[in-house]
C-alpha positions as CSV (number, residue, x, y, z in Angstrom):
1,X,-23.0,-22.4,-28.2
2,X,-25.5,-21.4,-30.9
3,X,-27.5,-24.0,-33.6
4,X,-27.3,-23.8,-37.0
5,X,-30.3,-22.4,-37.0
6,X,-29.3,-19.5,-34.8
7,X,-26.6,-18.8,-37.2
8,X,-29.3,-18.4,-40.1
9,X,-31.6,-16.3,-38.4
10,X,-28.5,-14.0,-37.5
11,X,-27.3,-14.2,-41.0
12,X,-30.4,-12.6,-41.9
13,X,-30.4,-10.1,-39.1
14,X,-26.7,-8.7,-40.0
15,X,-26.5,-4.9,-41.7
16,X,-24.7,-4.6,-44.9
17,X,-21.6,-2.6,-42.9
18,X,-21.1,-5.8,-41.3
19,X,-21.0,-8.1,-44.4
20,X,-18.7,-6.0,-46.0
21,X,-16.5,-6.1,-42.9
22,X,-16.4,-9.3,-43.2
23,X,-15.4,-9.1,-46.6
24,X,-12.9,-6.7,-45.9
25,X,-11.3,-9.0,-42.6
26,X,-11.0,-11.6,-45.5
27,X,-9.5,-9.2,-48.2
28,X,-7.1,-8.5,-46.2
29,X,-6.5,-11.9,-45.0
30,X,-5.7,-12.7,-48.3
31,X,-3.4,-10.0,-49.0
32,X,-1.5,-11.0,-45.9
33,X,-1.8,-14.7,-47.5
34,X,-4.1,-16.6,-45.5
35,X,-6.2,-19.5,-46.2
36,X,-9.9,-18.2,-46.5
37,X,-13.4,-19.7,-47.2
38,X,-15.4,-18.6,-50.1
39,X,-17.0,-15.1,-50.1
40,X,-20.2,-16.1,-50.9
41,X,-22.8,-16.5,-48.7
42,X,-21.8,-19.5,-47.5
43,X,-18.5,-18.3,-46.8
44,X,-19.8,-15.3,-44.9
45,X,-22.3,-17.8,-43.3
46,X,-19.6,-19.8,-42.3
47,X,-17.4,-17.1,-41.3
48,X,-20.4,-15.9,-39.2
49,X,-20.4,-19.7,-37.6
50,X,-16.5,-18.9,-36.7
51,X,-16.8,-15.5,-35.0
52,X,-20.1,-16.3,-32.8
53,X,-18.4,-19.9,-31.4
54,X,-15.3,-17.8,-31.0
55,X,-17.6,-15.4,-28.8
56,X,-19.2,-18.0,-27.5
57,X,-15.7,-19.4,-26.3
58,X,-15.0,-15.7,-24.9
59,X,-18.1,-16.0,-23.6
60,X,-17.3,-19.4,-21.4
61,X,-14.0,-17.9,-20.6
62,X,-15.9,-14.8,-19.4
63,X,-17.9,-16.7,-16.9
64,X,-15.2,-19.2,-16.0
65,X,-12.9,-16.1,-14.7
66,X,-15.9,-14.7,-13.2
67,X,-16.9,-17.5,-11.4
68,X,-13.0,-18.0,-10.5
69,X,-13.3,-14.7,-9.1
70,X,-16.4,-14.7,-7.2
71,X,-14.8,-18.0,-5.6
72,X,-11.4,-15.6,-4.8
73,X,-14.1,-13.5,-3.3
74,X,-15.8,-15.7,-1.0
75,X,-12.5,-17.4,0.1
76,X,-10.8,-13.8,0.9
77,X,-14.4,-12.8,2.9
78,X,-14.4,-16.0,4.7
79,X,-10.7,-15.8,5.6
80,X,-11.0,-11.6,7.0
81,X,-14.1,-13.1,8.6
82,X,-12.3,-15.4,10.6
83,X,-9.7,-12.8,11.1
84,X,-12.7,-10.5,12.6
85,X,-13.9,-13.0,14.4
86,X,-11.0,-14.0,16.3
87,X,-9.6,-10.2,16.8
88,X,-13.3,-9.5,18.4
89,X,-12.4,-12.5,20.7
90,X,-9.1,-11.2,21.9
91,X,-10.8,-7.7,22.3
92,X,-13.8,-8.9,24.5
93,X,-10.9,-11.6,26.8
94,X,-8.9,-7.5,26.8
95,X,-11.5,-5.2,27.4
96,X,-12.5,-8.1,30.1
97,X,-9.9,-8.4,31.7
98,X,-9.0,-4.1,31.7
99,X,-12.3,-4.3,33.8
100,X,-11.2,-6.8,36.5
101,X,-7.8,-5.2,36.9
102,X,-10.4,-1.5,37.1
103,X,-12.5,-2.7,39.5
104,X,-9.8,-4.8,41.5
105,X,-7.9,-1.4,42.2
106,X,-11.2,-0.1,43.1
107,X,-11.3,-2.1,45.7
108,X,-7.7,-1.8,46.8
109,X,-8.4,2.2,46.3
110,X,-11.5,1.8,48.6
111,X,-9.6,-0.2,51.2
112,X,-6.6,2.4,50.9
113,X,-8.8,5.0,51.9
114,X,-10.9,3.5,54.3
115,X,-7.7,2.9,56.2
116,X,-6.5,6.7,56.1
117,X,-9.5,7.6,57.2
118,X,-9.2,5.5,60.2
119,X,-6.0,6.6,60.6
120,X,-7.1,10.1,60.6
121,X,-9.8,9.3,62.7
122,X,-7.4,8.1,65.6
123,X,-5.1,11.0,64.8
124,X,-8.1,13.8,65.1
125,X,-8.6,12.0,68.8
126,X,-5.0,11.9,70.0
127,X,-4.7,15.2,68.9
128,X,-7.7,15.9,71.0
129,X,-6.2,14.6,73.8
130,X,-3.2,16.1,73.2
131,X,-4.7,19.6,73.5
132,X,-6.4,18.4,76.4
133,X,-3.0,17.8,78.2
134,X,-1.2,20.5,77.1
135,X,-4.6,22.8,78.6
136,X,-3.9,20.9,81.7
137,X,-0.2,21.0,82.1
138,X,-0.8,24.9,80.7
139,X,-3.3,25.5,84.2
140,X,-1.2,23.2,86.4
141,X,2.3,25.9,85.5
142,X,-0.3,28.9,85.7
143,X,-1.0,27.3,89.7
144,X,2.3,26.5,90.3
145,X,3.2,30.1,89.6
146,X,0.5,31.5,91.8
147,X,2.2,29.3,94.2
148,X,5.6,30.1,93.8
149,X,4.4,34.2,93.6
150,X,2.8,34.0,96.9
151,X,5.3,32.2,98.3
């Protein structure tokens, strides 16, 4: 709110468009019927009194619903901040938990093969032996053949 004083000074400071606005808002207030001050200059000064506390009220009302929305604001960021916050801790226990189960079948992949190739290994040497025997067996025919032919 403004002093008296205020007023004054802003009294002086006013154009002459925006007295006779004034004096026009209260023309045609009284057309319409309504209860008016004087048009002098205490009326206008008064009338000048009435629009700056009514802007003065806008004014409060102004900063009330700004300060009722920074307030919204700050509740909605603290609330998608908890949100974020407990989203990045269900991501990290996730991605944590994808890389136990990754390096778990790791080690069941490493295991798998280290069995084939043991398995292989002991395959590669029975065939070995296998070709060995049939080479014998293949010999031991081939002699009892010569055997049989001279005979």
């Amino acid at each position: 709110p403004i002093s008296q004083g205020e007023a004054q000074s802003a009294v002086g400071q006013l154009k002459c468009s925006d007295l006779h606005a004034v004096d026009s808002s209260r023309q045609i207030a009284m057309a319409s019927g309504m209860d008016i001050a004087p048009t002098g200059l205490k009326g206008k000064l008064a009338s000048l009194e009435d629009f700056i506390s009514m802007q003065n009220e806008e004014l409060a009302a102004q900063r009330q619903e700004i300060e009722s929305l920074r307030n919204d604001k700050a509740g909605i960021e603290e609330h998608y901040q908890g949100q974020l916050q407990e989203l990045k801790k269900t991501m990290v226990g996730d991605v944590q938990r994808m890389q136990d189960e990754v390096k778990r079948h790791f080690a069941q992949q490493k295991a798998e093969n280290g069995r084939l190739q043991q398995q292989i290994t002991t395959l590669k040497g029975e065939k070995t032996s296998l070709q060995q025997q049939i080479l014998g067996l293949q010999r031991r025919i081939q002699e009892i053949e010569e055997q049989v032919g001279a005979d």
